[in-house]
C-alpha positions in Angstrom: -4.9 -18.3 19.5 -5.4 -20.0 22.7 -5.4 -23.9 22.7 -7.0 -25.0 26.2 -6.7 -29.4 26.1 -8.3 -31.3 29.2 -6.8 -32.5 32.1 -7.8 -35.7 31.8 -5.9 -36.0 28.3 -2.4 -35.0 29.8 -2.8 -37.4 32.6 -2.4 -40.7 30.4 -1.2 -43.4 31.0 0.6 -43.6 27.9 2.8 -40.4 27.2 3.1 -41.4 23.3 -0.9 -41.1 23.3 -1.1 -38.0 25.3 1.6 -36.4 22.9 -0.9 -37.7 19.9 -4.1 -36.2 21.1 -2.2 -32.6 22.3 -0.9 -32.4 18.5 -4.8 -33.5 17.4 -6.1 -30.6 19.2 -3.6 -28.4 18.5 -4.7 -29.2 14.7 -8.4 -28.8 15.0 -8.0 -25.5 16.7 -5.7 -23.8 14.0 -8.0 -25.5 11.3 -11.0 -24.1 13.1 -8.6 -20.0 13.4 -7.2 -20.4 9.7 -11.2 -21.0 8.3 -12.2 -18.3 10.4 -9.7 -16.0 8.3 -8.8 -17.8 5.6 -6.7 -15.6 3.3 -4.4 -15.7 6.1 -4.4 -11.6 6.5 -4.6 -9.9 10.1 -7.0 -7.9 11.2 -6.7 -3.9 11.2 -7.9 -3.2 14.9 -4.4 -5.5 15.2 -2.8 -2.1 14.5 -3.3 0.2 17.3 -5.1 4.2 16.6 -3.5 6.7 16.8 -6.2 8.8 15.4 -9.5 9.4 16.9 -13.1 9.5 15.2 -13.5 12.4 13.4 -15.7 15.3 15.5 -19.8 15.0 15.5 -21.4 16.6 13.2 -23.5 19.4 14.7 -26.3 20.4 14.3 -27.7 23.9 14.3 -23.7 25.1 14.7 -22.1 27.6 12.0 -19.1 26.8 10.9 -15.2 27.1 12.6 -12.0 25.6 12.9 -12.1 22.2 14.6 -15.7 21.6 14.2 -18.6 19.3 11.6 -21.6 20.7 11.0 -24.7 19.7 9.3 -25.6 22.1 6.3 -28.0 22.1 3.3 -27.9 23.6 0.1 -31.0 26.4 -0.1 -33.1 24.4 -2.5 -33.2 21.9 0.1 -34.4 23.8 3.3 -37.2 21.9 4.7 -35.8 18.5 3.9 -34.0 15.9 5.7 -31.5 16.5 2.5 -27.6 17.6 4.1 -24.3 17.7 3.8 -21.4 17.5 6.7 -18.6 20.6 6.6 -15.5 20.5 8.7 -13.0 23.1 8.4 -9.1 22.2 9.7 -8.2 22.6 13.0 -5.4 25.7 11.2 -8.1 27.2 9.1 -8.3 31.1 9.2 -10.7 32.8 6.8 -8.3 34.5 4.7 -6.3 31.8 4.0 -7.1 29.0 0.7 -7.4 25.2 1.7 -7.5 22.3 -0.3 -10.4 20.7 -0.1 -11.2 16.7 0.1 -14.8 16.1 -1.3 -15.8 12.8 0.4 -19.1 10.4 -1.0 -19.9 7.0 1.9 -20.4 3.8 1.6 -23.5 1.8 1.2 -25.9 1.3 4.3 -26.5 -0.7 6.5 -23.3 -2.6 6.0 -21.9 -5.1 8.2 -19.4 -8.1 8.3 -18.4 -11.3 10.2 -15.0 -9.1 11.1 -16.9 -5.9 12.2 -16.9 -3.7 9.6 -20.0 -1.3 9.6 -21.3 0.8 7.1 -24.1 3.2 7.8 -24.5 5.1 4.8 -24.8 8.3 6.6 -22.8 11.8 5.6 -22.6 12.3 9.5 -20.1 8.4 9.8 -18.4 8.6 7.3 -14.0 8.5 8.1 -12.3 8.8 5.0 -11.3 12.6 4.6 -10.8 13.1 8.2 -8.2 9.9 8.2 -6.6 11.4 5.5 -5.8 14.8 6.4 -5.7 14.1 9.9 -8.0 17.4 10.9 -4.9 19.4 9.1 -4.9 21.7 6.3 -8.3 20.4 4.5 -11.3 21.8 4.0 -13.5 18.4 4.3 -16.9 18.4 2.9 -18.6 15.2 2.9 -21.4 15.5 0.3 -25.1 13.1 -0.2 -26.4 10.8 -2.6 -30.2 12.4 -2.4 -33.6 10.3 -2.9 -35.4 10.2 -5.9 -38.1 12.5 -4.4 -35.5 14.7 -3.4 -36.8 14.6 0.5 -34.2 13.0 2.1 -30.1 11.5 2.0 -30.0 7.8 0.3 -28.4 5.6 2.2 -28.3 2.3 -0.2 -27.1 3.4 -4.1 -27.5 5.9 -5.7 -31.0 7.3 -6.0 -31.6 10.2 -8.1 -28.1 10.2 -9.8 -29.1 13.6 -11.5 -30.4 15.1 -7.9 -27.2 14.2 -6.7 -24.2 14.7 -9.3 -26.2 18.6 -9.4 -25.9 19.1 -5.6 -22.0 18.6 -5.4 -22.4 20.9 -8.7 -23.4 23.7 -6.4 -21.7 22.6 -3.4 -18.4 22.8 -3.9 -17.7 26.0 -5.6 -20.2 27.4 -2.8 -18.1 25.8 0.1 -14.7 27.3 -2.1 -16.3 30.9 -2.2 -17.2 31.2 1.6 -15.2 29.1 3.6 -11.7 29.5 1.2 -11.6 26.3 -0.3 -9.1 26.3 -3.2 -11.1 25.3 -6.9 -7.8 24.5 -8.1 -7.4 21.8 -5.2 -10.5 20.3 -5.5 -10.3 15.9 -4.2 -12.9 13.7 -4.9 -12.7 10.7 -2.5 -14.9 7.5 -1.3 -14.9 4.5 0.2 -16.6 1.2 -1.2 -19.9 2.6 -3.2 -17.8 5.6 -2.5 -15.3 4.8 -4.3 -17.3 3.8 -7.1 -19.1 7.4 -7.3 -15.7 9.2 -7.6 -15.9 8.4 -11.5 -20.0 7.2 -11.4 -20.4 10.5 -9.9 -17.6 12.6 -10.3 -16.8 12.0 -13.9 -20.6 11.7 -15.0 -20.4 14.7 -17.1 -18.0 17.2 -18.5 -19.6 20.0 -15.9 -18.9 18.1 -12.9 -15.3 16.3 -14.2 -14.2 19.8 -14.3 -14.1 19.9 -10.6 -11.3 17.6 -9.8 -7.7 18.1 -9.2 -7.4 14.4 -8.4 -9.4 11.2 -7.4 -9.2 8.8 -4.4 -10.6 5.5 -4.3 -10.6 3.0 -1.8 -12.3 -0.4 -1.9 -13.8 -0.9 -5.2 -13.6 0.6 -8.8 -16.1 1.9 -11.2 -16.5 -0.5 -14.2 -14.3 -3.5 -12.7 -17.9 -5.7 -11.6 -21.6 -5.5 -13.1 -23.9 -4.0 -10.0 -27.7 -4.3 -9.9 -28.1 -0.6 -11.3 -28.5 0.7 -14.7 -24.7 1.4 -16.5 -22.4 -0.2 -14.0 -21.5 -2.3 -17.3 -17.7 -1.3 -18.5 -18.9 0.2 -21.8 -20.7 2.8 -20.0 -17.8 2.8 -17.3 -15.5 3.7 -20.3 -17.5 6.4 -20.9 -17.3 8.3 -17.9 -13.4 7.1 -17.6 -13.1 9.3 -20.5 -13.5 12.4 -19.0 -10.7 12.0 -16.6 -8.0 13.0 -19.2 -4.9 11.9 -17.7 -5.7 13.3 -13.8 -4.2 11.1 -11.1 -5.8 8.6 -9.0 -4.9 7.1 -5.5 -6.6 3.1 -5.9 -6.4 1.1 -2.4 -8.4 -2.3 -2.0 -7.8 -4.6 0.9 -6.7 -7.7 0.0 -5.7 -7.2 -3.7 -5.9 -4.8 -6.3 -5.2 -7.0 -8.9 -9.0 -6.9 -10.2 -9.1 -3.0 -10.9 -5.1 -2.5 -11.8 -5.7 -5.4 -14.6 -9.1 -3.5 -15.8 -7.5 0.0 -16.0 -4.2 -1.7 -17.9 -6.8 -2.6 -20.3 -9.2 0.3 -20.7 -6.7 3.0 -19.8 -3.4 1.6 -20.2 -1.7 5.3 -20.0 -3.4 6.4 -17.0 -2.1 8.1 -13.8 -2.8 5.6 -11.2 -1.5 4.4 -7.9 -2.0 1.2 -7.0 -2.1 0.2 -2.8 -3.1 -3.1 -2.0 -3.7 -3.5 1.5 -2.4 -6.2 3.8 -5.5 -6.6 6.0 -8.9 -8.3 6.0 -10.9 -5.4 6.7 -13.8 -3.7 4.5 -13.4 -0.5 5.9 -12.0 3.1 6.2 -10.7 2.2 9.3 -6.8 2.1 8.2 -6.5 5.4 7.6 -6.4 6.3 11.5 -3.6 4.0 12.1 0.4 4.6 11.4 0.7 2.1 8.5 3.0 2.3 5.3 -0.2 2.4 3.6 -1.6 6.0 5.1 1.7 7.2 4.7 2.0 6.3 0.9 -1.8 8.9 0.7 -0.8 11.7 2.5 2.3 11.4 0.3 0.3 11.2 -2.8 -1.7 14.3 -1.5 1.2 16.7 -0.8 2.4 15.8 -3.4 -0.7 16.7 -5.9 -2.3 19.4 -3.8 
């Protein structure tokens, strides 16, 4: 914060005043700064990278070590339907990865702090953050329009189009590039974060999938969206078919919201709770060297 007073101000002729209007301005400023965040938490870009953006995803490119490419399931040649695969910078085709299974956000998102949201397969951060480019296979998977044409950007659109996509995908991804079944992550950020159960626990088929589940920045079941069964009744449903698996839960600011809901609904569950100390409604942490990204990639080694 910078607190620039004018000149005319300091050269009174009374020193008492001139101390009185410094301390004024001093106070309106830090008013105005302490509004402008006023949870009092910092800002994540105050934490310098020392990760980059994940790679482009290609187009047209078959798949290798190091690179994203833009794929489609069969059924959906001719579409604008398509998934992103990276394969670690290590990976060797006879070798078994784990593999992080990554759903975006909602789009077009944007905040007073920054944070952006596109929606798309091809932006989304979290897998690559996680894993650093090491040691995971990384397949970020769509959320596909009701007429089946193209990738939805905003909710969920058809929810049956979609949950049967990752149905295929995965075990297709596991068979040719050597992803390990038994390793299986579901992960997401904000809407995201909400598919990992509203998507990955919406039936017994596709709940079979997961070795674990990683959710940052919201919670199935905790608040009513504008969709049909957000409610927690149908939430409970779906939480059902976890059966005990673990469950990495981040939010920035608090948790408090979702850890009080699960105590409630699933009071024995296997869940880790991460609160983050920063403003920020965004994927963006896990490129930086906080206690936080630590705490995940401990959570992964230790359940891979």
């Amino acid at each position: 914060m910078t607190l620039t007073v004018p000149k005319r101000r300091l050269a009174s002729a009374c020193p008492a005043r001139a101390l009185l209007e410094l301390v004024a301005a001093f106070i309106v400023v830090a008013v105005s700064d302490f509004s402008a965040n006023a949870d009092g938490l910092p800002d994540i870009t105050s934490v310098e990278a020392d990760l980059r953006s994940p790679p482009p995803m290609l187009v047209g490119a078959a798949p290798s070590a190091g690179k994203r490419v833009r794929m489609s399931l069969p059924a959906y040649a001719g579409t604008e339907v398509h998934h992103a695969l990276y394969l670690p910078i290590d990976w060797q085709p006879e070798k078994r990865y784990p593999v992080i299974v990554e759903y975006a956000g909602n789009g077009p998102y944007s905040n007073k702090f920054g944070d952006i949201s596109t929606g798309k397969v091809e932006d989304s951060l979290l897998g690559y953050g996680m894993s650093g480019g090491e040691n995971f296979i990384w397949l970020t998977l769509p959320y596909i329009s009701e007429d089946g044409q193209s990738n939805q950007r905003q909710w969920w659109g058809s929810v049956e189009k979609t949950v049967d996509y990752c149905k295929q995908a995965v075990p297709k991804v596991c068979a040719e590039f050597g992803g390990d079944s038994d390793a299986v992550f579901i992960a997401g950020f904000s809407r995201g974060a909400i598919a990992c159960n509203f998507i990955g626990l919406h039936d017994d088929e596709i709940a079979k999938l997961w070795r674990g589940f990683i959710c940052h920045s919201h919670y199935d079941g905790v608040k009513k969206w504008n969709y049909a069964t957000s409610d927690r009744e149908s939430a409970a449903v779906r939480l059902a078919r976890l059966a005990g698996r673990p469950q990495f839960i981040s939010q920035e600011r608090s948790i408090d919201a979702t850890r009080d809901y699960l105590a409630e609904v699933v009071p024995d569950g296997n869940f880790t709770f991460v609160p983050l100390p920063y403003r920020n409604h965004t994927a963006d942490w896990l490129y930086r060297d906080i206690p936080e990204r630590r705490k995940l990639r401990d959570w992964l080694a230790q359940h891979r």
